[in-house]
N, C-alpha and C positions, 0 to 999 in steps of 0.2 A: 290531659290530652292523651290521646292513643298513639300509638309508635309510630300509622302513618302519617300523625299529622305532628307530628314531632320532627317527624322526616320531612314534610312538606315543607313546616312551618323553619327548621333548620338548610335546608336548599332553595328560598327564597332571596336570600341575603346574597350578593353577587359577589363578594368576599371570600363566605365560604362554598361556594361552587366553583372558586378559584382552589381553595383548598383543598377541594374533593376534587378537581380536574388533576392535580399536580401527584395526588397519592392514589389515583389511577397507575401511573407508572411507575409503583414502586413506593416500598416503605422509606421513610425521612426524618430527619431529623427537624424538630421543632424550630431551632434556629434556620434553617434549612427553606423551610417552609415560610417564616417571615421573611427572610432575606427581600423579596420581590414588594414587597406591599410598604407603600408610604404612608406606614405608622409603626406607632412604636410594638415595641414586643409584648407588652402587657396589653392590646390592644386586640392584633393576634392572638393571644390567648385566649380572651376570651370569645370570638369566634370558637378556637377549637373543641371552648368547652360547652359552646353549646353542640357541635357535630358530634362530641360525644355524648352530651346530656339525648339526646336522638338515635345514638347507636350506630351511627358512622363511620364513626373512628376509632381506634383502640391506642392506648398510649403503653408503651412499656421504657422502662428504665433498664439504662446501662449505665452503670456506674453515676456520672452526674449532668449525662445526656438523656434527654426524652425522645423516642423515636414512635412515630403516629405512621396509622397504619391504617387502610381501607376496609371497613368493614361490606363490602356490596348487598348483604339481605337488605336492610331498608331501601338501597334503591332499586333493589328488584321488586318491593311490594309497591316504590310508586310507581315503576313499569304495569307492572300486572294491571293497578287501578287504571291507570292512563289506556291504556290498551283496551279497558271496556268500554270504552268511548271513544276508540276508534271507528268502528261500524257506524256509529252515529253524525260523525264527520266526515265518512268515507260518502254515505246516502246526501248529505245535504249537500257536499260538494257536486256528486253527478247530479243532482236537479238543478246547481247553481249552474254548471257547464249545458246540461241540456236546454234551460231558458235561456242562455246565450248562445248557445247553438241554433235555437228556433226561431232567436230573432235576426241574425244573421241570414238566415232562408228566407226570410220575407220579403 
């Protein structure tokens, strides 16, 4: 699999887009980070390690705490992808508003 779809295929899971929403503001600590989710720790891990197997996250050790950390490139390349498919969505919607538009004039 290639790094976007690594990325994709890692921010489909509502789990870890909870995870990647919470290290938006700031790096955290692994316990930190489960705390909220009803399941166990090992559980949570393994989400984490796919957001890193993806390139998401970064883990670094202090002593015998793990603190995760936002990597943003990968969600900039699914920005970028997403975004060329904007325009395409932006045209079908003004023809969807225009055929409601036209038949409201009737």
């Amino acid at each position: 699999m290639d790094r976007l779809g690594a990325a994709l295929a890692a921010m489909s899971d509502p789990t870890r887009r909870e995870i990647v929403d919470r290290l938006v503001q700031g790096p955290a600590r692994v316990t930190d980070i489960a705390a909220p989710f009803a399941m166990s720790l090992n559980a949570v891990s393994k989400h984490i390690k796919v957001l890193e197997k993806a390139g998401l996250i970064r883990r670094t050790r202090q002593g015998r705490e793990y603190t995760l950390e936002l990597d943003p490139v990968p969600l900039e390349q699914i920005a970028r992808w997403v975004h060329r498919y904007a325009s395409f969505w932006d045209q079908r919607l003004d023809r969807l508003q225009a055929h409601f538009a036209h038949r409201r004039q009737k």
